[in-house]
Wavefront OBJ file of the C-alpha trace (Angstrom):
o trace
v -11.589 12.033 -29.553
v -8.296 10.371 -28.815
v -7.797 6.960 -29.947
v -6.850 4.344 -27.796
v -4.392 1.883 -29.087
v -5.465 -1.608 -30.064
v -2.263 -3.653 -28.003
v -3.475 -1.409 -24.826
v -6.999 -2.531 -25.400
v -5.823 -6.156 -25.638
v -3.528 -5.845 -22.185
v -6.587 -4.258 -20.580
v -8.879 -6.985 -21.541
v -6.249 -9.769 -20.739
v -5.611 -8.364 -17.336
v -9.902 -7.967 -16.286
v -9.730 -11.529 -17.367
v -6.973 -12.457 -15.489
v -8.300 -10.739 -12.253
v -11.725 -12.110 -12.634
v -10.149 -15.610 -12.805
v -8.092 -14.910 -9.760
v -8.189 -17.431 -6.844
v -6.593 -16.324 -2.900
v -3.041 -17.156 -3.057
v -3.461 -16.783 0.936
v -6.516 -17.833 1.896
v -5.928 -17.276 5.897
v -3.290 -14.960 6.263
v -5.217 -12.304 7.235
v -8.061 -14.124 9.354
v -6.586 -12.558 12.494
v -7.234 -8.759 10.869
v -10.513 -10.177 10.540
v -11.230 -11.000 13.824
v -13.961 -9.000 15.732
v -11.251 -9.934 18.803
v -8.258 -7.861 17.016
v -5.859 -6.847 19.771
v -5.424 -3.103 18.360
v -3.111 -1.930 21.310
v -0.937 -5.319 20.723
v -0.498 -4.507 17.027
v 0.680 -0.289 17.927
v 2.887 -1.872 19.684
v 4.529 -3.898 17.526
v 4.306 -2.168 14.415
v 6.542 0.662 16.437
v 9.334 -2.040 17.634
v 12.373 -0.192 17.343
v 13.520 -4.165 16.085
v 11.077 -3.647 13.276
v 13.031 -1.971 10.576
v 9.529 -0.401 8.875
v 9.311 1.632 11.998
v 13.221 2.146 12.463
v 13.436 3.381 9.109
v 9.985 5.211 8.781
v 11.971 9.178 8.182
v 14.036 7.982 5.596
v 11.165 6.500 3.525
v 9.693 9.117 4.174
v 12.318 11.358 2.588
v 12.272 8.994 -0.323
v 9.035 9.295 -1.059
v 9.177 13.309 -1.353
v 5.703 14.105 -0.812
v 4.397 17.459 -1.154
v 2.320 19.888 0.684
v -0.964 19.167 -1.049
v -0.728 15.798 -2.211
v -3.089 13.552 -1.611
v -1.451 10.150 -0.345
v -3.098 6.489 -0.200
v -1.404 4.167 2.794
v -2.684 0.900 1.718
v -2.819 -1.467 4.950
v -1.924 1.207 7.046
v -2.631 -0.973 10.183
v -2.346 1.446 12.961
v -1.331 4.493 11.365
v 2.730 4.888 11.464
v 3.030 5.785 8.185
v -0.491 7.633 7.983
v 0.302 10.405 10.553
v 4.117 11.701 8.766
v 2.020 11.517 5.552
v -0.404 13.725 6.587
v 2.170 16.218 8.609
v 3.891 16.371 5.073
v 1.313 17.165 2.548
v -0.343 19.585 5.015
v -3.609 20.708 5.448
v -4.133 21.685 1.868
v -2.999 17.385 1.093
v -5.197 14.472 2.432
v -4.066 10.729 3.344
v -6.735 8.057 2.594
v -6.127 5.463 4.895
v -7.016 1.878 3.984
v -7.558 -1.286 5.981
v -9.689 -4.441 5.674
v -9.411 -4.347 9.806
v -12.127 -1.799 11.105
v -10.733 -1.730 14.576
v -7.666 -0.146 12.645
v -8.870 2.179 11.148
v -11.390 2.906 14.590
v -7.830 3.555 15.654
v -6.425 5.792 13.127
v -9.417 8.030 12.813
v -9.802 8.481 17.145
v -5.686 9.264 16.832
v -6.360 11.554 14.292
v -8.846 13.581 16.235
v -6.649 13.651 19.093
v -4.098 15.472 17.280
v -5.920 17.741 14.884
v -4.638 15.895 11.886
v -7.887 17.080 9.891
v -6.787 15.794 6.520
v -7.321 12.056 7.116
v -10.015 10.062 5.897
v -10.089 6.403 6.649
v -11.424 4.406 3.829
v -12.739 0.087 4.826
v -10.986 -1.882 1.841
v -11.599 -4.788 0.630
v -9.630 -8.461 -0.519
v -9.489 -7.201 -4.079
v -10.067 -3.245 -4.135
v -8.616 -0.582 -1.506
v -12.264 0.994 -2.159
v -10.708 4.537 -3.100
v -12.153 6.629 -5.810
v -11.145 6.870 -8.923
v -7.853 8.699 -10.208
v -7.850 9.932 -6.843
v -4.331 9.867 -5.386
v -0.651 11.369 -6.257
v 1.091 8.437 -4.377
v 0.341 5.068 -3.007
v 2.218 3.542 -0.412
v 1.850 0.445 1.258
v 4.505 -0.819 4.090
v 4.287 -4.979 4.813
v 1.344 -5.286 3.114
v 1.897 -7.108 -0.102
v 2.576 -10.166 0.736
v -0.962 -10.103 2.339
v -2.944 -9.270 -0.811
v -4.940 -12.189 -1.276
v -5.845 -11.560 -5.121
v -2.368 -9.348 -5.912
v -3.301 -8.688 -9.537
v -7.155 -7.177 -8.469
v -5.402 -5.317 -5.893
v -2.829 -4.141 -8.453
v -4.921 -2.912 -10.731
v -7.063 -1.141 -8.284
v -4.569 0.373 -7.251
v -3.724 0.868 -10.748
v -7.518 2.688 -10.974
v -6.857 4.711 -7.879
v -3.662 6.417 -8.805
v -3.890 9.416 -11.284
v -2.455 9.616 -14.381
v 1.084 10.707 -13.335
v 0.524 8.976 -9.902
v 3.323 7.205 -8.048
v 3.155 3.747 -6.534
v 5.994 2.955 -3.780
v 5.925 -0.534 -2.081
v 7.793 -1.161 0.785
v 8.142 -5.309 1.819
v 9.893 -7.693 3.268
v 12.642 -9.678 1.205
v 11.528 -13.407 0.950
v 15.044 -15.056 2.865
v 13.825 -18.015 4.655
v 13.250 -17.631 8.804
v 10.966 -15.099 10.417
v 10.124 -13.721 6.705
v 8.913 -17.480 5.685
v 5.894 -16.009 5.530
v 6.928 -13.715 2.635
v 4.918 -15.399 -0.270
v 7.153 -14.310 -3.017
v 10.582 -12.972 -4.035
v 11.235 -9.480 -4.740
v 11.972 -10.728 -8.893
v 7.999 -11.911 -8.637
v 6.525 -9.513 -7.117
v 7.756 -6.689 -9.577
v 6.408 -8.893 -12.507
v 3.108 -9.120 -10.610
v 2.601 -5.612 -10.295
v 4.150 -4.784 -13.798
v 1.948 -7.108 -15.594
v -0.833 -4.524 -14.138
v 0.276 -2.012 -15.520
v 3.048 -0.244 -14.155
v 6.746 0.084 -14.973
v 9.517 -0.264 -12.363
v 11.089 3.151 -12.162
v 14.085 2.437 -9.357
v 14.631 0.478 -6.141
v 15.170 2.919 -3.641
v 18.036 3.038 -1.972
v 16.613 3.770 1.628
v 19.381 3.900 5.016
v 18.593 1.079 7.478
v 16.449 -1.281 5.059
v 18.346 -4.420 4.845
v 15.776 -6.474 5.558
v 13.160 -4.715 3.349
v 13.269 -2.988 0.134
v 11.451 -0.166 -1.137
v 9.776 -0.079 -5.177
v 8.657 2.700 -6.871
v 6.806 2.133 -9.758
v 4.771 4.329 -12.518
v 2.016 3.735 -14.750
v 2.882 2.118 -17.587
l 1 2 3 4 5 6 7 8 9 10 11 12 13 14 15 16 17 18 19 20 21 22 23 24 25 26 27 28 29 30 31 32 33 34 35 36 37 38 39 40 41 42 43 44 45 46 47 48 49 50 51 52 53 54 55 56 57 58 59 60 61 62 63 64 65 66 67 68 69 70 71 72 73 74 75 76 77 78 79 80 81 82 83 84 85 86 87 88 89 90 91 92 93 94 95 96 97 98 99 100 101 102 103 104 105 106 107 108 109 110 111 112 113 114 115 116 117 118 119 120 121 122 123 124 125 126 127 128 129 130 131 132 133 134 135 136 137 138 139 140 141 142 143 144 145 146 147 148 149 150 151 152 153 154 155 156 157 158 159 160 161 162 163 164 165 166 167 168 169 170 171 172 173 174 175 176 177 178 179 180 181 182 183 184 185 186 187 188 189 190 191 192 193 194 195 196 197 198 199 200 201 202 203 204 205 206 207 208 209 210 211 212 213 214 215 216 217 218 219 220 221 222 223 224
């Protein structure tokens, strides 16, 4: 049987502790995702702003994240599916692409999209405030474009993510750099919100260095 050391036992047990204490360090940023009213058509539209450097830069992340036919990719707030669709032209139809949104109507969106152009290997998955809802050890890469500073409980959400990925499973997070201005909004710095996800149990591996993100920057992280 293989023995588990004692400190990882400890950080496990510090961390469940820490989650279950956690309060909403947003409590109404994402009311408007929430809304039975959600302007879907709106959102497509401005998630694919050729201003909006997630979108103008979506081929080079994708290059960085060097996905492979077969993989099975999480996009974690996928909204209305940018990043979802390249995912699943890259790993194929021998990958899949879990799609995860607390919004229904997006994912209503993804899945009709989807259909319409035979991109079989797409599930959507409804996630939650503290869990993306994915099975377990399920996923070679998670990705998540925007989203972070929109997790309400970031260290529950961390470490399901954590419980999502598989053992040699990759975590890339793409957000926006806290400067002030149209990213007030941005709850933390990029210095906190690698200690937030490291003290979940993942290591920082590199900051990508992505063409045309100035404005963003792209993580990739491992389990620790």
């Amino acid at each position: 049987m293989r023995m588990i050391p004692i400190a990882a036992l400890l950080v496990a047990a510090g961390l469940c502790g820490a989650v279950a204490q956690e309060t909403s360090v947003a409590p109404t940023i994402n009311q408007t995702f929430k809304s039975a009213d959600l302007d879907v058509e709106g959102w497509a539209t401005r998630f694919t702003g050729e201003s909006r450097e997630a979108f103008h830069a979506r081929m080079d992340v994708l290059k960085a994240l060097a996905l492979k036919p077969g993989d099975t990719v999480a996009d974690v707030g996928a909204g209305t599916g940018l990043y979802t669709r390249l995912f699943a032209q890259a790993v194929g139809p021998k990958g899949k692409v879990y799609a995860t949104d607390i919004a229904p109507q997006f994912l209503a969106y993804i899945a009709q999209n989807a259909a319409r152009d035979g991109l079989k290997n797409v599930e959507t998955v409804q996630g939650g405030d503290r869990s993306t809802n994915l099975p377990p050890a399920s996923v070679d890469v998670v990705f998540h474009s925007d989203v972070y500073h929109h997790f309400e409980f970031p260290a529950a959400m961390n470490a399901d993510i954590r419980r999502a990925l598989k053992a040699d499973g990759r975590l890339y997070v793409l957000e926006l750099a806290k400067t002030g201005g149209q990213t007030g909004h941005v709850r933390a710095p990029r210095e906190e919100v690698i200690a937030e996800i490291e003290k979940t149990g993942f290591r920082l591996v590199e900051q990508v260095n992505v063409p045309g993100l100035r404005e963003n920057y792209l993580l990739h992280f491992r389990k620790s």
